[in-house]
C-alpha positions as CSV (number, residue, x, y, z in Angstrom):
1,X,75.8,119.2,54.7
2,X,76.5,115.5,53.9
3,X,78.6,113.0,55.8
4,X,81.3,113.3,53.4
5,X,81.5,117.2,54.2
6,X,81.6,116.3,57.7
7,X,84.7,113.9,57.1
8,X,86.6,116.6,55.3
9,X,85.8,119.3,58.1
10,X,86.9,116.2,60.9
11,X,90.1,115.4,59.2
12,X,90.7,118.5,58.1
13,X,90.7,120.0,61.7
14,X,92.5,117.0,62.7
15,X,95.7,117.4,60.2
16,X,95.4,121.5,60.9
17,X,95.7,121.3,64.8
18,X,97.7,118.2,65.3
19,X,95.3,116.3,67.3
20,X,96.5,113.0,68.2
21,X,94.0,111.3,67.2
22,X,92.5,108.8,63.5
23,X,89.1,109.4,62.7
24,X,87.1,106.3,62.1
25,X,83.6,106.8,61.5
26,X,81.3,110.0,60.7
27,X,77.2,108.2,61.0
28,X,73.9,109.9,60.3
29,X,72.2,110.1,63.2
30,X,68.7,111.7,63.9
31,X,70.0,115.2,64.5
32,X,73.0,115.3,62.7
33,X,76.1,112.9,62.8
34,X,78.1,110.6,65.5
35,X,81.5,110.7,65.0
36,X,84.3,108.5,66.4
37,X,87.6,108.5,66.5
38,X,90.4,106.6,68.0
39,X,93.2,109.0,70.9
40,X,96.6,108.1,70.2
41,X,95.8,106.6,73.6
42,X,94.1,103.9,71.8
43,X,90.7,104.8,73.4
44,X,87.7,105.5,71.5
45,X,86.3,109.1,71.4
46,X,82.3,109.2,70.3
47,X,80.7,112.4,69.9
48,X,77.2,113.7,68.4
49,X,77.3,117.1,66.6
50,X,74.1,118.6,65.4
51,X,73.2,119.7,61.8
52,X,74.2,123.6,61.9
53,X,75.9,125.4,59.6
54,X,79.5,124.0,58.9
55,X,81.2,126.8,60.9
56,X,79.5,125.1,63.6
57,X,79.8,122.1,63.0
58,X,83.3,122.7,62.6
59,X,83.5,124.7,66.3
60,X,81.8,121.8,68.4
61,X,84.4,119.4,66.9
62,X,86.9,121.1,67.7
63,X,86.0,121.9,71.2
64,X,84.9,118.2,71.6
65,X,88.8,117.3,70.5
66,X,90.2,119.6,72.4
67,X,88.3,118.4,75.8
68,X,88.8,114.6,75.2
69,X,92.3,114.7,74.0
């Protein structure tokens, strides 16, 4: 997976299950990618996923969403 398929599966899942919430930024990191994005709060949501399979990927961010929003 590239960053760029990581953006699509963030907004994506963001547009699909109405979280309130803009992503910002989707960074390389050593073990996969940091993502942030900003609550309709205003506060800033960072989170690390690992570099599975997209179905995964796609999983923890949504769980991650689902807990911080």
């Amino acid at each position: 997976m590239t960053t760029a398929d990581v953006e699509r599966l963030a907004r994506g899942l963001i547009v699909e299950r109405g979280f309130p919430c803009t992503l910002l930024s989707v960074t390389v990191a050593a073990t996969g990618w940091n993502i942030m994005v900003r609550a309709g709060t205003g506060a800033l949501v960072r989170f690390a996923v690992s570099s599975q399979r997209p179905i995964a990927v796609r999983e923890t961010i949504q769980e991650t969403l689902e807990t911080a929003l």
